[in-house]
KETOR-791108 format. One record per residue: z, x, y of N, C-alpha, C in turn; residue in one letter. Coordinates in steps of 0.02 Angstrom, whole numbers, padded with zeros to 5 digits, always signed. Layout:
ZXYZXYZXYA
...
This chain:
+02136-00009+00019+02105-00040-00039+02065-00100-00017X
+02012-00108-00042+01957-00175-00038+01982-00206-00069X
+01987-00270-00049+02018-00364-00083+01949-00389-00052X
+01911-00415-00113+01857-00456-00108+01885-00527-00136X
+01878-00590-00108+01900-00638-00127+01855-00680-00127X
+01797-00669-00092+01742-00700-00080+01671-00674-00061X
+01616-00688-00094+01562-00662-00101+01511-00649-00051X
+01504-00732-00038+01458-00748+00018+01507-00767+00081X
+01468-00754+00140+01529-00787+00197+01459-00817+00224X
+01403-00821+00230+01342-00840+00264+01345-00804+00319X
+01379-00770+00332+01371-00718+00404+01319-00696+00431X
+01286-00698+00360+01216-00630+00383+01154-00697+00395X
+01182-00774+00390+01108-00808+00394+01073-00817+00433X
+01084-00778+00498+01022-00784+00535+01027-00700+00550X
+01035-00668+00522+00978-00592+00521+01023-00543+00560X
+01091-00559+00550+01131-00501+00569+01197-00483+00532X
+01213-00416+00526+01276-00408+00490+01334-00375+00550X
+01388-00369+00512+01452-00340+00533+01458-00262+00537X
+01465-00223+00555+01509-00159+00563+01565-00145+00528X
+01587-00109+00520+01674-00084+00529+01699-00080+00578X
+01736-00134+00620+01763-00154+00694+01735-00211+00700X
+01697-00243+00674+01695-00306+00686+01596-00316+00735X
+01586-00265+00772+01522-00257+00805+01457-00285+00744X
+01431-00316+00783+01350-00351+00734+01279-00337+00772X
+01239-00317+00723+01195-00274+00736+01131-00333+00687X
+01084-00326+00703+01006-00349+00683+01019-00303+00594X
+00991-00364+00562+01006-00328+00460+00937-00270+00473X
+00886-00273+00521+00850-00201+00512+00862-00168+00568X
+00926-00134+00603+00940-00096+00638+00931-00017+00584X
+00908+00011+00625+00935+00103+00581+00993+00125+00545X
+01039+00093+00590+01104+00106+00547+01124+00063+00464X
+01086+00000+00498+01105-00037+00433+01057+00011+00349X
+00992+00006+00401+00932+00049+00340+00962+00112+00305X
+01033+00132+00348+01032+00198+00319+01083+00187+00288X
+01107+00135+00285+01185+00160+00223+01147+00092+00169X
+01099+00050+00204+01064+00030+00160+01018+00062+00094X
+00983+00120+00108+00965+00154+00077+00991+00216+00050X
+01065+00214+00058+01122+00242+00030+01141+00230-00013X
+01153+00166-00009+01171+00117-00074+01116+00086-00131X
+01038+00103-00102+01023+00108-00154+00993+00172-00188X
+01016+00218-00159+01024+00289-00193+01065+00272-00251X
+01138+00259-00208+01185+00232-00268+01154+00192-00348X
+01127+00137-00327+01106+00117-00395+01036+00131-00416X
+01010+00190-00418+00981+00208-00453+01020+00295-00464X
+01088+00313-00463+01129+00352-00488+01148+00309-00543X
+01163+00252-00520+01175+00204-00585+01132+00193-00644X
+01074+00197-00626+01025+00172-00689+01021+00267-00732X
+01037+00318-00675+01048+00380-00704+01099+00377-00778X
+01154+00341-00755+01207+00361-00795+01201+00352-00843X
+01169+00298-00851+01132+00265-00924+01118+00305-00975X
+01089+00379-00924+01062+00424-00986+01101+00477-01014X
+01170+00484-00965+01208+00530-00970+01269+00534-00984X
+01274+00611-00992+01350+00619-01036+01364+00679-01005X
+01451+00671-01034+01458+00737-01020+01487+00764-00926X
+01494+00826-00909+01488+00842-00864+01430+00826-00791X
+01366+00806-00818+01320+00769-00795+01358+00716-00754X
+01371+00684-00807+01401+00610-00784+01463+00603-00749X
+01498+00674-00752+01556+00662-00729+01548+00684-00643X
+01493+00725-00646+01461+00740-00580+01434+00686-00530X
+01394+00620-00567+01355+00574-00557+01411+00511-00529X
+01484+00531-00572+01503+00479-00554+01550+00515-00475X
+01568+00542-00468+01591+00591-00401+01536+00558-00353X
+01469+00584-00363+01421+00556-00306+01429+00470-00298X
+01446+00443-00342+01424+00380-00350+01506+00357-00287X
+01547+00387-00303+01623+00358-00235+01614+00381-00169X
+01566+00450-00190+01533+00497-00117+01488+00453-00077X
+01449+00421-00142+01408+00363-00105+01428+00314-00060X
+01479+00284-00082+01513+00220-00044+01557+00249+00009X
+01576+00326+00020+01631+00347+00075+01591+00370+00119X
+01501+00384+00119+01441+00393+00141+01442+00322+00191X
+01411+00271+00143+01416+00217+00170+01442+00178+00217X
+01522+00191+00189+01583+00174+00244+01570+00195+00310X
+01550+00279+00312+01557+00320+00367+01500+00275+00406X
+01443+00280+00377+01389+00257+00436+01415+00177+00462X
+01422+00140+00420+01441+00070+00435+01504+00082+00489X
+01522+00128+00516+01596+00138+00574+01575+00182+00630X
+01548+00132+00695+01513+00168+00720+01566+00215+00789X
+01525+00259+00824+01595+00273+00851+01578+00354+00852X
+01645+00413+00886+01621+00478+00884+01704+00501+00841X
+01741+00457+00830+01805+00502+00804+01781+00536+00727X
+01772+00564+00718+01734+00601+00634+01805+00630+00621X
+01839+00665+00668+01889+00701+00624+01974+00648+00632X
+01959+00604+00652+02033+00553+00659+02037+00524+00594X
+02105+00521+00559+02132+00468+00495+02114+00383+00509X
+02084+00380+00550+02092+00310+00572+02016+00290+00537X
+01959+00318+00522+01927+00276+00461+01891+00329+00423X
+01864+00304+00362+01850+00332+00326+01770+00395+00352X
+01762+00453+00347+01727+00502+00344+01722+00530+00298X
+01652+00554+00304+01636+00620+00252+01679+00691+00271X
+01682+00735+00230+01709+00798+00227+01664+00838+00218X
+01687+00886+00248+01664+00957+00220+01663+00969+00159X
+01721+00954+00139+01731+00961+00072+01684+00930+00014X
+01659+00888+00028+01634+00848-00025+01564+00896-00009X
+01519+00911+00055+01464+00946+00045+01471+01008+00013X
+01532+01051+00016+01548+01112+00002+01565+01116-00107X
+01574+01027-00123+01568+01037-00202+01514+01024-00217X
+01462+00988-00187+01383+00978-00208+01349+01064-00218X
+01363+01085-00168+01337+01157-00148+01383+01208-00227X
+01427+01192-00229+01464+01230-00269+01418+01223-00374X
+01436+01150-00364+01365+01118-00420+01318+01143-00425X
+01296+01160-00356+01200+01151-00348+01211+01235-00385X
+01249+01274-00368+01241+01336-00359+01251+01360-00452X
+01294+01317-00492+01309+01324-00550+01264+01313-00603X
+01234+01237-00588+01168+01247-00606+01133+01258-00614X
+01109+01307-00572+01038+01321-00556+01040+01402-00589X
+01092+01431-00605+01101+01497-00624+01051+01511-00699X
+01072+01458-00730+01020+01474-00778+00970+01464-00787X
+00958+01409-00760+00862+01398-00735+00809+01437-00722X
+00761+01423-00773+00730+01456-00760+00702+01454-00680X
+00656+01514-00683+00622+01524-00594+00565+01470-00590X
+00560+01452-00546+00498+01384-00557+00449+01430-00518X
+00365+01404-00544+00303+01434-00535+00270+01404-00486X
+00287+01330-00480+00248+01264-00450+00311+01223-00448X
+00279+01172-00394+00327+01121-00372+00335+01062-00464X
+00385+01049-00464+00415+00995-00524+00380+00909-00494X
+00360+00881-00547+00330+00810-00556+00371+00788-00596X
+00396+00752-00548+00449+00701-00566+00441+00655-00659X
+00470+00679-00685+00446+00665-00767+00525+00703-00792X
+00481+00698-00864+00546+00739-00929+00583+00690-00970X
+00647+00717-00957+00688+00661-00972+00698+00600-00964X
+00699+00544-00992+00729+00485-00941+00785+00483-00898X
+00841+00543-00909+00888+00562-00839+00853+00592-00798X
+00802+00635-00802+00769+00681-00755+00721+00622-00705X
+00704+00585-00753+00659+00529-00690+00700+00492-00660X
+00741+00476-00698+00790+00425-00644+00818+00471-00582X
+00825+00559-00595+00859+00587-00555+00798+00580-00490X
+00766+00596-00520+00694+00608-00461+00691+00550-00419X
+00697+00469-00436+00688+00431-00397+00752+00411-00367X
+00822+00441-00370+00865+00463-00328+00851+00506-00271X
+00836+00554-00312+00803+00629-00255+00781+00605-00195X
+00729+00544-00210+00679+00530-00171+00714+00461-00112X
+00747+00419-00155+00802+00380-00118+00840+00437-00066X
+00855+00467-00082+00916+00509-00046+00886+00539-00003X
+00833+00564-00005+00791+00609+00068+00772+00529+00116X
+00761+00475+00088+00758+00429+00129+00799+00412+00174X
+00857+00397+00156+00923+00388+00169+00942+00469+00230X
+00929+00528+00213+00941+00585+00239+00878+00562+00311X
+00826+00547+00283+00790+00541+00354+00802+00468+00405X
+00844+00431+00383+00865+00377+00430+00932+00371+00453X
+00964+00434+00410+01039+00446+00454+01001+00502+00510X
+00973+00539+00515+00929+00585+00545+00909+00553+00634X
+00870+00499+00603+00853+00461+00652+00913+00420+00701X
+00958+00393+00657+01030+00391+00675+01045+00410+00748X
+01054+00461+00720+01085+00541+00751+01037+00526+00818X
+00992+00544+00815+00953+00538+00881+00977+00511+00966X
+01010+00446+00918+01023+00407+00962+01076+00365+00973X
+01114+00386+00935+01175+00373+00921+01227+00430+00895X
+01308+00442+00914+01336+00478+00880+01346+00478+00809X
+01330+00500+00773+01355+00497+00703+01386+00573+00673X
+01413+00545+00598+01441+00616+00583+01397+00672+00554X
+01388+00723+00575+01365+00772+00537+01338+00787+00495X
+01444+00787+00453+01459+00797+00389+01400+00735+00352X
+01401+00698+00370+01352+00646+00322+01298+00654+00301X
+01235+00684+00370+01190+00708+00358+01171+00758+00311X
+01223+00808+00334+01225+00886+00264+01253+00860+00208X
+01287+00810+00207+01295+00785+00129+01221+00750+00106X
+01188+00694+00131+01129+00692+00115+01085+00743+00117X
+01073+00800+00141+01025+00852+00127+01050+00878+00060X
+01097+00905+00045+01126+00921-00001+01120+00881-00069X
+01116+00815-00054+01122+00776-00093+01053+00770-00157X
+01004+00789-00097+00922+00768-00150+00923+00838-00180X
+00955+00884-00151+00954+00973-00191+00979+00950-00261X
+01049+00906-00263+01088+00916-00328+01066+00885-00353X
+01022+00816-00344+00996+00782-00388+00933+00817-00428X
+00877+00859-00381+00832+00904-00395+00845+00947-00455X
+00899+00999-00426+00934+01034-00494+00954+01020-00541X
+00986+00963-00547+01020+00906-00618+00963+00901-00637X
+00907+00885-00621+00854+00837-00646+00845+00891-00711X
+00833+00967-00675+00796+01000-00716+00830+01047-00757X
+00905+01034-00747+00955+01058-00798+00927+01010-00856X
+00954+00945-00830+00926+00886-00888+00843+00886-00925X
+00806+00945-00905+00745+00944-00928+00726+00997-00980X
+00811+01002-01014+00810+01053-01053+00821+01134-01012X
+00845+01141-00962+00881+01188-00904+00804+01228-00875X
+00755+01157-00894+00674+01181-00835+00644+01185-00881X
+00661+01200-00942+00606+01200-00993+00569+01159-01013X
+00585+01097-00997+00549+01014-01017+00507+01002-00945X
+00527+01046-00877+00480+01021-00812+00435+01015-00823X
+00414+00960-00775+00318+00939-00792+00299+00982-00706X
+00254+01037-00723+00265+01087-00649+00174+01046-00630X
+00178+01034-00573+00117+01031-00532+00065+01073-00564X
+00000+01046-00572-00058+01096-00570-00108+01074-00519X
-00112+01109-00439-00148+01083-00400-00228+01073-00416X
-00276+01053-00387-00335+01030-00391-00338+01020-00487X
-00314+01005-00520-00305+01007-00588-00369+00934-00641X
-00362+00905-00565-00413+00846-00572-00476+00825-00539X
-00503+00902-00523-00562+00910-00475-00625+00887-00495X
């Protein structure tokens, strides 16, 4: 359990943060950018919820703890992925996104053209998640390169901009509200 007792420690005032283990790294290292832009995937899941109800939300809020056990993982640097000794992503958690993605999308209609981010006000907020989350997916990516990281994290972020994609357009009236691309449309 987290005990926050205090807000600020000034740690970070000259341009570096902490790890999980105690290791300090430059505040624009890759690693930091990527659970940085994890977390603000996270709050703009947040400004999502705003619009939602329901099973939606109960989905939104799952991603939203997925988010911070995302987070955790990258902030713990290191190769143990499958040891109890800190927090990781699972299989499991990519294997219920996928399970979602797959439920959703059953009734949807077939799309003609790529979707423009619009519709609903859940559907836009989902989209500029979507778009957070492939960010976040391409700087754990980069990660990886050069550093060990987990996997599981990555395929949870790939996974991640799918379910938000599909929600969007469940929420768009199940595709019927999509605003679909019309290329050269403004020639």
């Amino acid at each position: 359990m987290v005990k926050l007792t205090k807000i600020y420690t000034r740690g970070g005032d000259k341009g570096q943060t902490s790890l999980v283990g105690g290791v300090r790294l430059p505040k624009h290292d890759v690693r930091i950018s990527a659970y940085g832009t994890v977390d603000e995937t996270n709050a703009a899941v947040g400004m999502t919820r705003l619009e939602t109800k329901g099973a939606a939300d109960e989905m939104l809020g799952r991603i939203q703890n997925d988010l911070f056990d995302l987070g955790a993982d990258l902030a713990t640097p290191g190769d143990d992925f499958d040891g109890d000794s800190s927090l990781r992503m699972t299989i499991e958690q990519v294997e219920r996104l996928e399970r979602e993605i797959d439920s959703m999308n059953e009734n949807l209609a077939p799309l003609t053209s790529f979707v423009l981010p619009g519709g609903t006000p859940a559907a836009a907020h989902l989209h500029v998640a979507r778009a957070l989350a492939r960010r976040a997916e391409r700087l754990i990516s980069e990660l990886g390169a050069s550093e060990p990281i987990n996997p599981v994290a990555l395929q949870y972020a790939n996974r991640l901009s799918d379910h938000f994609f599909v929600l969007g357009r469940l929420l768009n009236g199940d595709g019927e509200n999509d605003i679909l691309w019309v290329p050269g449309a403004n020639r």
